[in-house]
C-alpha positions in Angstrom: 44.3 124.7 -124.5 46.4 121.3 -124.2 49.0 120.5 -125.9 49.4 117.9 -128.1 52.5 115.2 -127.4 54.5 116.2 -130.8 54.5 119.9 -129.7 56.0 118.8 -126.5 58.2 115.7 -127.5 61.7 117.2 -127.6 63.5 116.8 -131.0 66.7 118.2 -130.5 68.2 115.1 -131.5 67.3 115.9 -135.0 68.0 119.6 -135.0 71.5 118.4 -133.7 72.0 116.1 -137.2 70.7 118.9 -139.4 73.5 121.3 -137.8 76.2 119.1 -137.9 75.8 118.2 -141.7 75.6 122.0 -142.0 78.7 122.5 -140.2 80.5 119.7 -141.7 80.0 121.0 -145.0 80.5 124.7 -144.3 84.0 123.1 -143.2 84.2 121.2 -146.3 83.8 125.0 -148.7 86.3 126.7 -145.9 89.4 124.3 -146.8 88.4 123.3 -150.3 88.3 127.4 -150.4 91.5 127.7 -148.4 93.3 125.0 -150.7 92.7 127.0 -153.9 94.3 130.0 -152.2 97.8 128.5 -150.9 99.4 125.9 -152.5 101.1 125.4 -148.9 97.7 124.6 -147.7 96.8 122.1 -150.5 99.7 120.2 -149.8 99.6 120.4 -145.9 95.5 119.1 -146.4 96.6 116.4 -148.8 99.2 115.6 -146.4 96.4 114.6 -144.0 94.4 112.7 -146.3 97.3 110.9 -147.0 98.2 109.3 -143.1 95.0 107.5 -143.2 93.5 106.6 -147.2 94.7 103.9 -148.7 96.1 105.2 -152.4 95.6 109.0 -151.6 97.5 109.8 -153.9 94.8 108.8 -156.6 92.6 111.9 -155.4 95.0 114.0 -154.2 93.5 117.0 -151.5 90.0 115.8 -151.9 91.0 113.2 -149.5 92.4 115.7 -146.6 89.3 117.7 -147.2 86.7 114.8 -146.6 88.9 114.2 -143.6 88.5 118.0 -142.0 84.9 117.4 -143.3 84.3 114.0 -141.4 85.7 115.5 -138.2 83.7 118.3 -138.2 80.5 116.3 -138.8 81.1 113.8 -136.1 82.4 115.9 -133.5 79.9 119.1 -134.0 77.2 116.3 -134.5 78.3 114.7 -131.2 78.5 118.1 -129.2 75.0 119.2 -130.5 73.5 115.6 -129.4 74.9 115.9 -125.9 73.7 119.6 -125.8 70.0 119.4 -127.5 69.6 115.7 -127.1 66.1 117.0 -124.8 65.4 120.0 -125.8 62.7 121.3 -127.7 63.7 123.8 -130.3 62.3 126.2 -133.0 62.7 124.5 -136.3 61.6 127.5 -138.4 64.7 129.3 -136.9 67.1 126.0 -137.6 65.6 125.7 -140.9 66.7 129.0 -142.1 70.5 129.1 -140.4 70.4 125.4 -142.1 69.6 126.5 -145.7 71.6 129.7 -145.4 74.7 127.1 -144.4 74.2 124.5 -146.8 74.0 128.1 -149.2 77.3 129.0 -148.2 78.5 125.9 -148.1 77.6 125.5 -152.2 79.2 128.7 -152.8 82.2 128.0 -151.3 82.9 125.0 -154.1 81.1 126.6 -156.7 84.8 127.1 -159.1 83.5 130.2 -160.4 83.2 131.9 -157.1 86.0 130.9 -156.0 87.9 132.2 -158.8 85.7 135.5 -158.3 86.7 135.5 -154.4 90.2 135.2 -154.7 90.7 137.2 -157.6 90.2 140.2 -155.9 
């Protein structure tokens, strides 16, 4: 049986996208999480927000927290591209650690859970 050219095209380019929005936001849940815990964290992740967005103040942590986020997109997204970029790869098995991440990920902002996690 031959194989046809989109089961052999290699589309690791995209699997390495899908990941790296995953990880970003997993990264995004672990401060926002982290910054509801300590308020010596809060400050430290505002802190970074605030050496590079203009009137940080306005939003206060949310702007350190899209930074962590932003470097953990680009940087994951970058490392996945250099090491998938020709591969062929299973995108039932991406699929599911993608929607179990991006799961997570809401969970990890969800207020309520928060407030359930640290609680006890």
């Amino acid at each position: 049986m031959s194989q046809t050219p989109s089961e052999t095209k290699p589309n690791g380019r995209a699997v390495a996208a899908m990941l790296a929005a995953m990880i970003g936001l997993l990264v995004l849940g672990i401060v926002h999480t982290g910054t509801q815990a300590s308020s010596d964290f809060n400050t430290a992740v505002f802190n970074v927000g605030k050496a590079w967005i203009p009137n940080a103040t306005g939003i206060g942590p949310y702007s350190g927290k899209e930074t962590f986020m932003l470097i953990a997109w680009f940087g994951s997204w970058g490392l996945l591209y250099l090491s998938l970029r020709n591969r062929r790869v299973n995108l039932g098995i991406v699929t599911l650690i993608f929607m179990v991440g991006i799961a997570v990920a809401t969970l990890l902002v969800y207020t309520p859970f928060i407030h359930f996690m640290l609680s006890k």
